[in-house]
mmJSON file of the N, C-alpha and C atoms, coordinates in Angstrom:
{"data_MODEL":{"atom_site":{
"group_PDB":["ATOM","ATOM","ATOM","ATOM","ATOM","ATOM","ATOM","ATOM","ATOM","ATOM","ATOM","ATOM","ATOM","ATOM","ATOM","ATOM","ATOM","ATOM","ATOM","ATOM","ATOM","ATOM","ATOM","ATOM","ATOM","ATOM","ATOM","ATOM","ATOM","ATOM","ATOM","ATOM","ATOM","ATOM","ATOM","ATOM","ATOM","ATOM","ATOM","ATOM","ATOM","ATOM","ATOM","ATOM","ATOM","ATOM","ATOM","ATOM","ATOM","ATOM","ATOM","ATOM","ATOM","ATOM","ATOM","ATOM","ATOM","ATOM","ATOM","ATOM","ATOM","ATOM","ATOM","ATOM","ATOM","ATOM","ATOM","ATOM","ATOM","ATOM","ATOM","ATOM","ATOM","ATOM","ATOM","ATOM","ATOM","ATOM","ATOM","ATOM","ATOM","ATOM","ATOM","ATOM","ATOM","ATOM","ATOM","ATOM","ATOM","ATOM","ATOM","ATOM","ATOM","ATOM","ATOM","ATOM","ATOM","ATOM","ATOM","ATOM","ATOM","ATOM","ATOM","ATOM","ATOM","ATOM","ATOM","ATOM","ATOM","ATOM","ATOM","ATOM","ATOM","ATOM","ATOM","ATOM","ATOM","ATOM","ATOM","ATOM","ATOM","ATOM","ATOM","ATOM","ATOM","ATOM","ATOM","ATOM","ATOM","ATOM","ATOM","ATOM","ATOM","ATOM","ATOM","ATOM","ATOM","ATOM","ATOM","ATOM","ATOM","ATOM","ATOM","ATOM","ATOM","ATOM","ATOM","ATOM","ATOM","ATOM","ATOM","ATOM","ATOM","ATOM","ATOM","ATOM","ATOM","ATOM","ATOM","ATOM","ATOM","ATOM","ATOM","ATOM","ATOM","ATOM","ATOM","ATOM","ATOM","ATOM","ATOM","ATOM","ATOM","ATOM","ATOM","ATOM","ATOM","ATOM","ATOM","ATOM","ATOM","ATOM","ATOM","ATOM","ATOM","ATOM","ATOM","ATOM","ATOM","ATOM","ATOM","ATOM","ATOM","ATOM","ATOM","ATOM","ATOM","ATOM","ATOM","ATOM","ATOM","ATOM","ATOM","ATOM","ATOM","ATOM","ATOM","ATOM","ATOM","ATOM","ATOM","ATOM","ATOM"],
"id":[1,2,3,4,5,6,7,8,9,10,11,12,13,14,15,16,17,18,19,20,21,22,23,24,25,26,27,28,29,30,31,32,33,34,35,36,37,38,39,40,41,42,43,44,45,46,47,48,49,50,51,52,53,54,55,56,57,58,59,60,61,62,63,64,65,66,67,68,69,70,71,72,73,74,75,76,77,78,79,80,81,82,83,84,85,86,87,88,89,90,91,92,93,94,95,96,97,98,99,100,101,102,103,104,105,106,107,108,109,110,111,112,113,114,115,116,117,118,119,120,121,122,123,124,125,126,127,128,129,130,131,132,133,134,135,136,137,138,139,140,141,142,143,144,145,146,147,148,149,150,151,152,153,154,155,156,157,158,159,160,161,162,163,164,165,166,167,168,169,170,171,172,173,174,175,176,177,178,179,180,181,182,183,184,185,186,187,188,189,190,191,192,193,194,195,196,197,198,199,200,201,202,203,204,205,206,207,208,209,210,211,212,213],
"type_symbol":["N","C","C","N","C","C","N","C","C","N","C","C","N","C","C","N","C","C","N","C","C","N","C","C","N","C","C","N","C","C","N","C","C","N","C","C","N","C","C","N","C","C","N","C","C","N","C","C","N","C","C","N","C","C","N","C","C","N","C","C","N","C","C","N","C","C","N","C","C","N","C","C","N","C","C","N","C","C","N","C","C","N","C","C","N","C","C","N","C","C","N","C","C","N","C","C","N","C","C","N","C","C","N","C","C","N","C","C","N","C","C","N","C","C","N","C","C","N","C","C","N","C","C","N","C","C","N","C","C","N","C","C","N","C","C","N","C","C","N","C","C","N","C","C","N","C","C","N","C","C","N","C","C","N","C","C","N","C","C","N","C","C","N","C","C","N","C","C","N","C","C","N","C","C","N","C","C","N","C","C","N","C","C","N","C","C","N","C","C","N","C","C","N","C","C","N","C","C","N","C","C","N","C","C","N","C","C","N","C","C","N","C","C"],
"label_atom_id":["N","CA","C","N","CA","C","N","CA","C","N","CA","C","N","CA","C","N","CA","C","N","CA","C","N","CA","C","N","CA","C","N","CA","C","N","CA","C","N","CA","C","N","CA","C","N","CA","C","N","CA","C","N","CA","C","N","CA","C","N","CA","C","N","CA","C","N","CA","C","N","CA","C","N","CA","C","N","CA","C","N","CA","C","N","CA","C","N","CA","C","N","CA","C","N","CA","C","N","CA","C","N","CA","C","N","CA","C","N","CA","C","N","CA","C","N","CA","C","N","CA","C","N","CA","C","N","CA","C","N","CA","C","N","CA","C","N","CA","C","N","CA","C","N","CA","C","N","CA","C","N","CA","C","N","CA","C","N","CA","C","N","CA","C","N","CA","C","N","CA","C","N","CA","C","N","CA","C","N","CA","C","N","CA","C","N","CA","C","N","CA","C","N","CA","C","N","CA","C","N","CA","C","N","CA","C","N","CA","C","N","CA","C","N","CA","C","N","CA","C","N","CA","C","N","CA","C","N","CA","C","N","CA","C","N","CA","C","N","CA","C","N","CA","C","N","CA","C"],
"label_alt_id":[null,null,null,null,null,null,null,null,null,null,null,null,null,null,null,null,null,null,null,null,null,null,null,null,null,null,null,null,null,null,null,null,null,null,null,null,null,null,null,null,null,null,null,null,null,null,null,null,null,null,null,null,null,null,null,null,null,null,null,null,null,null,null,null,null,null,null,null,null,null,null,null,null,null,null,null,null,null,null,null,null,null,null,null,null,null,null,null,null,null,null,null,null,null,null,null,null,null,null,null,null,null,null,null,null,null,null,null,null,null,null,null,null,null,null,null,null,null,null,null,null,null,null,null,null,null,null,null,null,null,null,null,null,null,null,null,null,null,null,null,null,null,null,null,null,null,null,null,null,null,null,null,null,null,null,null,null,null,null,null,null,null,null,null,null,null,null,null,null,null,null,null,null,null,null,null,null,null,null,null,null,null,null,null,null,null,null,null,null,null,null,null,null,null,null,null,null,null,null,null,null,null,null,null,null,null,null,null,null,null,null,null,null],
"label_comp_id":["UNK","UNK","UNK","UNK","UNK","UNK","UNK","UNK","UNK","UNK","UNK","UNK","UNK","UNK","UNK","UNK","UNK","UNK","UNK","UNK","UNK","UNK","UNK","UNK","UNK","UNK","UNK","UNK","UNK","UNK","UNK","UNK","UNK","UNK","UNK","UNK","UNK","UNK","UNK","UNK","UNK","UNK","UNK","UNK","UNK","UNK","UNK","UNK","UNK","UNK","UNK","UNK","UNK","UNK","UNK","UNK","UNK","UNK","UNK","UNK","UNK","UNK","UNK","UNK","UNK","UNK","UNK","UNK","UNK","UNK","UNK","UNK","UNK","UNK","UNK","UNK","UNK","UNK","UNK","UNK","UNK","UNK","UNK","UNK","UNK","UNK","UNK","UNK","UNK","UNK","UNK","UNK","UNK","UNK","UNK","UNK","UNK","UNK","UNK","UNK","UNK","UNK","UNK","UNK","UNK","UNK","UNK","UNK","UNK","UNK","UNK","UNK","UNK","UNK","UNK","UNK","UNK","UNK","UNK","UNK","UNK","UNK","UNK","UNK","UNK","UNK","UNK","UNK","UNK","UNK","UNK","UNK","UNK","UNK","UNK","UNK","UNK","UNK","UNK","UNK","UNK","UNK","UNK","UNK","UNK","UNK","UNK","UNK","UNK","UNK","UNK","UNK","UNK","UNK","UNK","UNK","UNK","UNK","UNK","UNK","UNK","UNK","UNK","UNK","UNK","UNK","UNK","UNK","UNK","UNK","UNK","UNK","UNK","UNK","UNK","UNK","UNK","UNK","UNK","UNK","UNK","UNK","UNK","UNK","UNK","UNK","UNK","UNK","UNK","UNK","UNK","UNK","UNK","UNK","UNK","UNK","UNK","UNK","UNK","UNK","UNK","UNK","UNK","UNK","UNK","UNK","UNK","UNK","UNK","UNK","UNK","UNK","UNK"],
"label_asym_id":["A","A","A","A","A","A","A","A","A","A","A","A","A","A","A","A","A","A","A","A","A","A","A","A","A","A","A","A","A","A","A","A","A","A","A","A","A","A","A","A","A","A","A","A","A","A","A","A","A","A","A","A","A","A","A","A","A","A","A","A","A","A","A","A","A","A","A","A","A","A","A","A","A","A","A","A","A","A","A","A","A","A","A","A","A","A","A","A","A","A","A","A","A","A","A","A","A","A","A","A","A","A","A","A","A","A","A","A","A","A","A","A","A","A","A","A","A","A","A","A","A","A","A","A","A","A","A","A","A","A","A","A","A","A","A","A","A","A","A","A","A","A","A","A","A","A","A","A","A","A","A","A","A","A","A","A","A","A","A","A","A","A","A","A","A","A","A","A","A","A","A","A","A","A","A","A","A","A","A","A","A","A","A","A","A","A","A","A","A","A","A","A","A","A","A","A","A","A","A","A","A","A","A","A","A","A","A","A","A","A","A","A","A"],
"label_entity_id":["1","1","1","1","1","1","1","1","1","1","1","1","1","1","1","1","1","1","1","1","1","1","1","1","1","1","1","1","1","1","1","1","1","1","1","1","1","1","1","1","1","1","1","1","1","1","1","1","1","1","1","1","1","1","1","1","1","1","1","1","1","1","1","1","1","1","1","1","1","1","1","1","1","1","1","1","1","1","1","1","1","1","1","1","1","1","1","1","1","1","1","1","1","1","1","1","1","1","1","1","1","1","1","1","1","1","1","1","1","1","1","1","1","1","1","1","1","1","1","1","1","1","1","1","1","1","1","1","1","1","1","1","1","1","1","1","1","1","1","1","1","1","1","1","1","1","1","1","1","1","1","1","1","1","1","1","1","1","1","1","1","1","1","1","1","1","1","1","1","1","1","1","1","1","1","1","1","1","1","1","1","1","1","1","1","1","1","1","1","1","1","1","1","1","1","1","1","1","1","1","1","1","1","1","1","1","1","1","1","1","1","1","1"],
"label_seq_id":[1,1,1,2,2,2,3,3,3,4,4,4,5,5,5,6,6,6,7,7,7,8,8,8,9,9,9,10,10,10,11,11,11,12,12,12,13,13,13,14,14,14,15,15,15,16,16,16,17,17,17,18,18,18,19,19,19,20,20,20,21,21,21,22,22,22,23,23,23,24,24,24,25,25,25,26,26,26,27,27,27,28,28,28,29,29,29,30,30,30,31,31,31,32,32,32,33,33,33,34,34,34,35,35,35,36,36,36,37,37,37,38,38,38,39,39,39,40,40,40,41,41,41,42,42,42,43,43,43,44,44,44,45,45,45,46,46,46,47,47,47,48,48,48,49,49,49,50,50,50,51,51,51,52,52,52,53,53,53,54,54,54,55,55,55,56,56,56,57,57,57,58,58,58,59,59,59,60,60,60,61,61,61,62,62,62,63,63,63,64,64,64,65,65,65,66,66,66,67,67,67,68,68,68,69,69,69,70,70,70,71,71,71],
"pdbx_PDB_ins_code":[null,null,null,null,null,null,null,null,null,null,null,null,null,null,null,null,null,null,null,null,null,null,null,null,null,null,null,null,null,null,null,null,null,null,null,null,null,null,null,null,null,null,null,null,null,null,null,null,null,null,null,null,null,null,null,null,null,null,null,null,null,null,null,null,null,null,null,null,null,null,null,null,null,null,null,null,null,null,null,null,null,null,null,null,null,null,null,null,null,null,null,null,null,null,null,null,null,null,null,null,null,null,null,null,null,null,null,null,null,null,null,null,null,null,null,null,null,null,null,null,null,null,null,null,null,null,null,null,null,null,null,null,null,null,null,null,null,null,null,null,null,null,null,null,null,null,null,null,null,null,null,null,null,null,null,null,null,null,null,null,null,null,null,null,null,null,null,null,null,null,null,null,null,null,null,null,null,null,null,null,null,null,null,null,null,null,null,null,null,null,null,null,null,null,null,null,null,null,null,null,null,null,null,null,null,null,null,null,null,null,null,null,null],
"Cartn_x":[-75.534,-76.379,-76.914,-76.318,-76.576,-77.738,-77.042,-78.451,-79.552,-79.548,-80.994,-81.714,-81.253,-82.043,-82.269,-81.348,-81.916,-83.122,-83.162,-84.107,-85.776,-85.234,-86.289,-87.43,-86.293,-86.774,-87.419,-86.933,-87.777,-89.353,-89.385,-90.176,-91.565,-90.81,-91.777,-91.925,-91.181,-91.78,-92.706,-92.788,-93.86,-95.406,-95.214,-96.64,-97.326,-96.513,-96.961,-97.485,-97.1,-97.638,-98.898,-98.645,-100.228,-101.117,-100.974,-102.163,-102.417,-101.781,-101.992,-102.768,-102.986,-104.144,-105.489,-105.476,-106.747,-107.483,-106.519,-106.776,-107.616,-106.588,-107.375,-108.822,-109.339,-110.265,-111.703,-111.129,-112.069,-112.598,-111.422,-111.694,-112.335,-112.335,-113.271,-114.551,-114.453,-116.051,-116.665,-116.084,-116.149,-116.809,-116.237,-116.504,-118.087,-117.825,-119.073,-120.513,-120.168,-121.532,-121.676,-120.958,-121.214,-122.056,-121.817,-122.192,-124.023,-124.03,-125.043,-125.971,-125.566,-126.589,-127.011,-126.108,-126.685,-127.172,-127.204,-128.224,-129.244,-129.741,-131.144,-132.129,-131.144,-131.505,-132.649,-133.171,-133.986,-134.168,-133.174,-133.331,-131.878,-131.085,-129.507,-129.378,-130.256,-129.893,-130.324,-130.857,-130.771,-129.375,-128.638,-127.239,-126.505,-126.562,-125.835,-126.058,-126.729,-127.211,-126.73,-126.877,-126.146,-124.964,-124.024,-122.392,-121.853,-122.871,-122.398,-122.651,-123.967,-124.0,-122.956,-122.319,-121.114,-119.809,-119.656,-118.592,-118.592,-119.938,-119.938,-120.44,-120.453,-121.139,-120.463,-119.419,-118.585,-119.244,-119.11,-119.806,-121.375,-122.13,-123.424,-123.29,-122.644,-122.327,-122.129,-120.715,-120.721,-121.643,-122.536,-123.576,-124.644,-125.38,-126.455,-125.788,-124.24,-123.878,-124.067,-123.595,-123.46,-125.144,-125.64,-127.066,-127.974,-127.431,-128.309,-127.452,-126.364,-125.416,-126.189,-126.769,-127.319,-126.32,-125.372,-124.152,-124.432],
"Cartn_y":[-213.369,-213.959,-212.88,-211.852,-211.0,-209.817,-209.577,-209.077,-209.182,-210.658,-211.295,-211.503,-211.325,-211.33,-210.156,-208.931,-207.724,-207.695,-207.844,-207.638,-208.307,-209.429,-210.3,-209.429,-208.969,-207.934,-206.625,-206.266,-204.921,-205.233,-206.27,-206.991,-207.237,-208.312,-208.081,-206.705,-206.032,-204.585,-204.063,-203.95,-203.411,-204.318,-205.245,-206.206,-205.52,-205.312,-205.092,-203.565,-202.957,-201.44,-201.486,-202.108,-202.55,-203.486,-204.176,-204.345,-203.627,-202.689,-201.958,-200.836,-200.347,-199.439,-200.062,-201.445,-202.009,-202.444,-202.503,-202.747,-201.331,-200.06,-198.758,-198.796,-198.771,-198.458,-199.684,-200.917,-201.617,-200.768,-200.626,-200.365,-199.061,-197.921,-196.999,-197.688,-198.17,-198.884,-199.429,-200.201,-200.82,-199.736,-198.72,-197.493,-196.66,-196.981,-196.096,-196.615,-198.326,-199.097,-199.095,-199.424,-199.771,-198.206,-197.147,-195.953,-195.596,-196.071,-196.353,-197.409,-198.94,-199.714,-199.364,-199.139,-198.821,-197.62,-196.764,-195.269,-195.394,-196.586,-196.749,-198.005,-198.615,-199.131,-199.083,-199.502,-199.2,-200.105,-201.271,-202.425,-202.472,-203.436,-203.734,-204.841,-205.904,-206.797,-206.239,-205.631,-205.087,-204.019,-203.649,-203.299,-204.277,-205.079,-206.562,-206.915,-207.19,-207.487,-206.208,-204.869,-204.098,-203.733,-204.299,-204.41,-205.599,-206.928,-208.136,-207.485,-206.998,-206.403,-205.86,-204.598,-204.155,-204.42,-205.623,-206.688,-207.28,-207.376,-209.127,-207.559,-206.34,-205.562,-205.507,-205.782,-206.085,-206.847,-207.965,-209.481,-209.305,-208.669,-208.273,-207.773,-206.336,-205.588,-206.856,-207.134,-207.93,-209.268,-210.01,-210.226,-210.044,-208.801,-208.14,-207.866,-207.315,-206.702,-207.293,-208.732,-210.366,-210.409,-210.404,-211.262,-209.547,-208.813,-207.596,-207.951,-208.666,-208.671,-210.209,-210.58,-211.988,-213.38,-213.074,-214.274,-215.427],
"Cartn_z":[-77.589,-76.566,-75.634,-75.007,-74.113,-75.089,-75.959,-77.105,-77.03,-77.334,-77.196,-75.969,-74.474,-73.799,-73.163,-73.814,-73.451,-74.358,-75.426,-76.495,-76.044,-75.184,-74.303,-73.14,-72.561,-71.359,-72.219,-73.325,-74.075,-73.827,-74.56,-75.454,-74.07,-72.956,-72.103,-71.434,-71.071,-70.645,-71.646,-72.778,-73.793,-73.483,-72.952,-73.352,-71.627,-70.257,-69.116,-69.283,-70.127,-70.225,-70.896,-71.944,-72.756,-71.648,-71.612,-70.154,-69.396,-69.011,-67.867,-68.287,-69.576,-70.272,-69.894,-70.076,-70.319,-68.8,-68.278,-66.371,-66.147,-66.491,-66.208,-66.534,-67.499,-68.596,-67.95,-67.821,-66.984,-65.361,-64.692,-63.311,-63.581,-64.297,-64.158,-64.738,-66.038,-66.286,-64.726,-63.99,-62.698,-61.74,-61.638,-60.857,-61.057,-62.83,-63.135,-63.285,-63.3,-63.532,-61.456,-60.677,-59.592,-59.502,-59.699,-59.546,-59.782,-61.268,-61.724,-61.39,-60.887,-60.394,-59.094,-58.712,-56.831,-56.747,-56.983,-57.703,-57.392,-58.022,-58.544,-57.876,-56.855,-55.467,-54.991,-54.353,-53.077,-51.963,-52.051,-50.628,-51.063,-49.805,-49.608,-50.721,-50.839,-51.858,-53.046,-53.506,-54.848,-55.078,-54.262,-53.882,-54.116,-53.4,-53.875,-55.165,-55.609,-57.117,-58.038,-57.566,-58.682,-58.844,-57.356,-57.63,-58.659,-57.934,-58.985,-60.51,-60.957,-62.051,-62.375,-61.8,-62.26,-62.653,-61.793,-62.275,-63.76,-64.021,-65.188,-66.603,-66.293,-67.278,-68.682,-68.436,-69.864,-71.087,-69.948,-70.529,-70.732,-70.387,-70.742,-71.73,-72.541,-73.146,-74.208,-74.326,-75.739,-75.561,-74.86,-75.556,-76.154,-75.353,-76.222,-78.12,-77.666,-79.561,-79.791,-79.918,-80.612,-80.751,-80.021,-80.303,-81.351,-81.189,-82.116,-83.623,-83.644,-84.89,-85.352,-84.713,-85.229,-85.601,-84.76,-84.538,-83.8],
"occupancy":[1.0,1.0,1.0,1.0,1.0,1.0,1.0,1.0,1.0,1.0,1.0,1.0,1.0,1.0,1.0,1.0,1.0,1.0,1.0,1.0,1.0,1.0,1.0,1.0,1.0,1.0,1.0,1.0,1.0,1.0,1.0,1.0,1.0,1.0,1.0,1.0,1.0,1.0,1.0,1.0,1.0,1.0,1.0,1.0,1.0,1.0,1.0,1.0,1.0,1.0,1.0,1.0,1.0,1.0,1.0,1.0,1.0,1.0,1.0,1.0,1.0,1.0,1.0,1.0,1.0,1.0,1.0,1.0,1.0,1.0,1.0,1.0,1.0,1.0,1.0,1.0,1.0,1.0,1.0,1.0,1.0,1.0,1.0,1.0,1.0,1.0,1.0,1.0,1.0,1.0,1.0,1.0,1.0,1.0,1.0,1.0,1.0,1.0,1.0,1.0,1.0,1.0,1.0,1.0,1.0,1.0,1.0,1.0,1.0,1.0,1.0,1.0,1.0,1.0,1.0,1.0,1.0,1.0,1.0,1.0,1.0,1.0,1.0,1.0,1.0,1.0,1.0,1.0,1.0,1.0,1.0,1.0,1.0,1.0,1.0,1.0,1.0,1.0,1.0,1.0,1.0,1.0,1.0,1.0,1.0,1.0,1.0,1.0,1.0,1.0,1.0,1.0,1.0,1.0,1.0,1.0,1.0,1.0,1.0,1.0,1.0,1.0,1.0,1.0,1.0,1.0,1.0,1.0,1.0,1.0,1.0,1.0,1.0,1.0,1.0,1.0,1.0,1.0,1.0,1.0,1.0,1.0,1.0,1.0,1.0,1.0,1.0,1.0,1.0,1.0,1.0,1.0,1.0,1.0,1.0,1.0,1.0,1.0,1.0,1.0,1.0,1.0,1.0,1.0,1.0,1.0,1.0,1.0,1.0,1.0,1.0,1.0,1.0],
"B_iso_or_equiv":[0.0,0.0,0.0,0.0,0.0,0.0,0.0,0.0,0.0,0.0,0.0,0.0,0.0,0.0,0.0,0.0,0.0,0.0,0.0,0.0,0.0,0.0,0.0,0.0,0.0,0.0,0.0,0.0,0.0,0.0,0.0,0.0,0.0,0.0,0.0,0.0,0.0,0.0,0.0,0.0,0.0,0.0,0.0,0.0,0.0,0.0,0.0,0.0,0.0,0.0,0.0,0.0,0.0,0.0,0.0,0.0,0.0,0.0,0.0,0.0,0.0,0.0,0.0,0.0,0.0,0.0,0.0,0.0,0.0,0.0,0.0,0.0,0.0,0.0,0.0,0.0,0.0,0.0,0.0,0.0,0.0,0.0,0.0,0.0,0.0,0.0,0.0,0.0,0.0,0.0,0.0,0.0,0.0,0.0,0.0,0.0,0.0,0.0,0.0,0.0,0.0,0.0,0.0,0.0,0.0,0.0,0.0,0.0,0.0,0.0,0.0,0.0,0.0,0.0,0.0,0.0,0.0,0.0,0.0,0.0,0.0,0.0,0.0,0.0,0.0,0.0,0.0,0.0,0.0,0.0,0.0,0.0,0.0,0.0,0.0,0.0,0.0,0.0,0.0,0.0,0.0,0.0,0.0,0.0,0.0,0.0,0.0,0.0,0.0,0.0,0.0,0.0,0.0,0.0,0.0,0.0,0.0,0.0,0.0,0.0,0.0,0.0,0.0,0.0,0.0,0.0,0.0,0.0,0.0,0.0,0.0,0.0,0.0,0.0,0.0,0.0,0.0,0.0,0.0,0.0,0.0,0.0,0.0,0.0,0.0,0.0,0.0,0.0,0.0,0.0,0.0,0.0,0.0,0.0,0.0,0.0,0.0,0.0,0.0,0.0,0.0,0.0,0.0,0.0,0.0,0.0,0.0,0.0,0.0,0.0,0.0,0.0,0.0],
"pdbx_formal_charge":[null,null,null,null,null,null,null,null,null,null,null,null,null,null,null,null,null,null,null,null,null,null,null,null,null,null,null,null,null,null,null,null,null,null,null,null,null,null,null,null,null,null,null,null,null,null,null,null,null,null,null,null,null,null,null,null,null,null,null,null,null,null,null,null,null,null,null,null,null,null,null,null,null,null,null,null,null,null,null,null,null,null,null,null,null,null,null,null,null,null,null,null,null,null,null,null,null,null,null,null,null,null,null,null,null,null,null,null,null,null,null,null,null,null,null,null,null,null,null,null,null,null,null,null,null,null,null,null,null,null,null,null,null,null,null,null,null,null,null,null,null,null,null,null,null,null,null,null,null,null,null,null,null,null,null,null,null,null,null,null,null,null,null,null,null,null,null,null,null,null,null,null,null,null,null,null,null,null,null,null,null,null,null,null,null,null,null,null,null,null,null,null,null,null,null,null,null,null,null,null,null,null,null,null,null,null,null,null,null,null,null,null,null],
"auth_seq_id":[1,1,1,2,2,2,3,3,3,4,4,4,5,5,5,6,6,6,7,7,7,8,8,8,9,9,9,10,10,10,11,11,11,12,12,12,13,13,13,14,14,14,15,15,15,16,16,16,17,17,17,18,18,18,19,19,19,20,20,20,21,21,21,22,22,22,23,23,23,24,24,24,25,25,25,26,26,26,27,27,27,28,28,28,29,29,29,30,30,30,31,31,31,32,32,32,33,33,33,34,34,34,35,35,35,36,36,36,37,37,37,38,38,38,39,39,39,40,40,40,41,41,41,42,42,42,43,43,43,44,44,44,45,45,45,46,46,46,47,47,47,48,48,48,49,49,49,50,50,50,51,51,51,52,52,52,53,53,53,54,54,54,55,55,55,56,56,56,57,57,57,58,58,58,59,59,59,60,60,60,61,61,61,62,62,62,63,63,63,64,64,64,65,65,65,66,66,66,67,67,67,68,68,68,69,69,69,70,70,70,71,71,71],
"auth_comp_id":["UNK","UNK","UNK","UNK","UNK","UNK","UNK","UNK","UNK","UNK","UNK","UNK","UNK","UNK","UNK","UNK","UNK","UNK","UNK","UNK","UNK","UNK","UNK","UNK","UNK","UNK","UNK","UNK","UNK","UNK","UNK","UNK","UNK","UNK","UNK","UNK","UNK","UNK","UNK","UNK","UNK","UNK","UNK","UNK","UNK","UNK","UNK","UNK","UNK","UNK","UNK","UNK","UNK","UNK","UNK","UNK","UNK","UNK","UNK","UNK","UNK","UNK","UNK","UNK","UNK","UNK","UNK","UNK","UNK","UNK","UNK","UNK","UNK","UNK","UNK","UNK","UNK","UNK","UNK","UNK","UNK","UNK","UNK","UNK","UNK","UNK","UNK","UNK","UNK","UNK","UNK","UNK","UNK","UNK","UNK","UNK","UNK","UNK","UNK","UNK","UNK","UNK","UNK","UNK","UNK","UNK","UNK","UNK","UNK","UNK","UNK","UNK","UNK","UNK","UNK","UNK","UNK","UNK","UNK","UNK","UNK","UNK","UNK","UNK","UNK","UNK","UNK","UNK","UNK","UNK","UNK","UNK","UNK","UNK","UNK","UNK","UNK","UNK","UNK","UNK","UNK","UNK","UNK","UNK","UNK","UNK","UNK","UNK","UNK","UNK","UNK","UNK","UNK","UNK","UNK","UNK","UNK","UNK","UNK","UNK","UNK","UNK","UNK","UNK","UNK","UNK","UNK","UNK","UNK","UNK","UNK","UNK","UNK","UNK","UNK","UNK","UNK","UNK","UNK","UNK","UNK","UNK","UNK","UNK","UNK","UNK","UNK","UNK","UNK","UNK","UNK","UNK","UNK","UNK","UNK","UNK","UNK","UNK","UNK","UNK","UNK","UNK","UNK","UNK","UNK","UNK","UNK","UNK","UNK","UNK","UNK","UNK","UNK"],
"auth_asym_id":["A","A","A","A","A","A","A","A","A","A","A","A","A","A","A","A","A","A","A","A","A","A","A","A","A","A","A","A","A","A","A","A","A","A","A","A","A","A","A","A","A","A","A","A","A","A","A","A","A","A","A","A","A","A","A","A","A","A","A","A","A","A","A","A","A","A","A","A","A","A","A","A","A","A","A","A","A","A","A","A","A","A","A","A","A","A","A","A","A","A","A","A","A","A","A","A","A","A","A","A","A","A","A","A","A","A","A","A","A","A","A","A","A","A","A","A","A","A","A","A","A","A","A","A","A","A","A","A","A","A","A","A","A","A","A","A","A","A","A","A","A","A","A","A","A","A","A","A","A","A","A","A","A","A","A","A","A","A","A","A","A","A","A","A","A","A","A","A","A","A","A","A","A","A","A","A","A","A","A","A","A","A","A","A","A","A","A","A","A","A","A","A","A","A","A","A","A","A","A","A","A","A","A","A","A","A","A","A","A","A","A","A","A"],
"auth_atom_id":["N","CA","C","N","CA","C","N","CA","C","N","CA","C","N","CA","C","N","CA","C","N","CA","C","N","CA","C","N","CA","C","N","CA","C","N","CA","C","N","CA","C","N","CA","C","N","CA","C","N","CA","C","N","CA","C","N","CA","C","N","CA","C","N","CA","C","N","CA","C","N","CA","C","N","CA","C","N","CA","C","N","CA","C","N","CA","C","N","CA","C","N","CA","C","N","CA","C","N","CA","C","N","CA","C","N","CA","C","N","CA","C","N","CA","C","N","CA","C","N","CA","C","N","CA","C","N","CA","C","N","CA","C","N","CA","C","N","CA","C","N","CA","C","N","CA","C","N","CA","C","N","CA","C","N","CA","C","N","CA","C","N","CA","C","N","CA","C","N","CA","C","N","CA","C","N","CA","C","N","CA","C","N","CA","C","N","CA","C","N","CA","C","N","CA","C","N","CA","C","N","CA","C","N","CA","C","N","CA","C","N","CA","C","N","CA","C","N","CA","C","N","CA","C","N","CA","C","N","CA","C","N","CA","C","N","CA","C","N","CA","C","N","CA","C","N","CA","C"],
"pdbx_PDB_model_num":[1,1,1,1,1,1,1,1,1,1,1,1,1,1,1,1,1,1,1,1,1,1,1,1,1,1,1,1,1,1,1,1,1,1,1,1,1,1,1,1,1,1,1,1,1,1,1,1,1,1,1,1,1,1,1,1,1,1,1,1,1,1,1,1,1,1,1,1,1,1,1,1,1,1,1,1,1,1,1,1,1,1,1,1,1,1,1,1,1,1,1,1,1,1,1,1,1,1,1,1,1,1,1,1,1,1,1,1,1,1,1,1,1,1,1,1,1,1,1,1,1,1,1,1,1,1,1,1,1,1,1,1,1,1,1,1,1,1,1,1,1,1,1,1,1,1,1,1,1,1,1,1,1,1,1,1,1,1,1,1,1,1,1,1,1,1,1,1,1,1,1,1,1,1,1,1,1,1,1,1,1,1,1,1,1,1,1,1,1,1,1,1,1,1,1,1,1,1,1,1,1,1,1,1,1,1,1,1,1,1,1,1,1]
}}}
């Protein structure tokens, strides 16, 4: 019995490390699109509009693939 719920705790410590790659890897994408939309600015709400951009850019990303893959 004690086995198995050390084996429990492995198991979830392995899955919180693997997320935590993918948290990184977003928040710089995050860093580098906010970088890039507001760049290229020239009023405060088009600032506004290119942070929200930076947020959802993922989700832009895999729909354009999808729709160039003809899915």
């Amino acid at each position: 019995m004690n086995e198995e719920k050390n084996y429990d705790c492995k198991n979830r410590n392995y899955h919180h490390q693997a997320n935590a790659s993918g948290g990184a890897v977003y928040g710089l994408g995050l860093i580098g699109a906010a970088i890039y939309f507001i760049s290229h600015v020239t009023t405060f709400w088009l600032g506004v509009l290119g942070f929200l951009k930076a947020i959802v850019w993922p989700a832009i990303l895999v729909y354009y693939a999808l729709r160039s893959l003809g899915v």
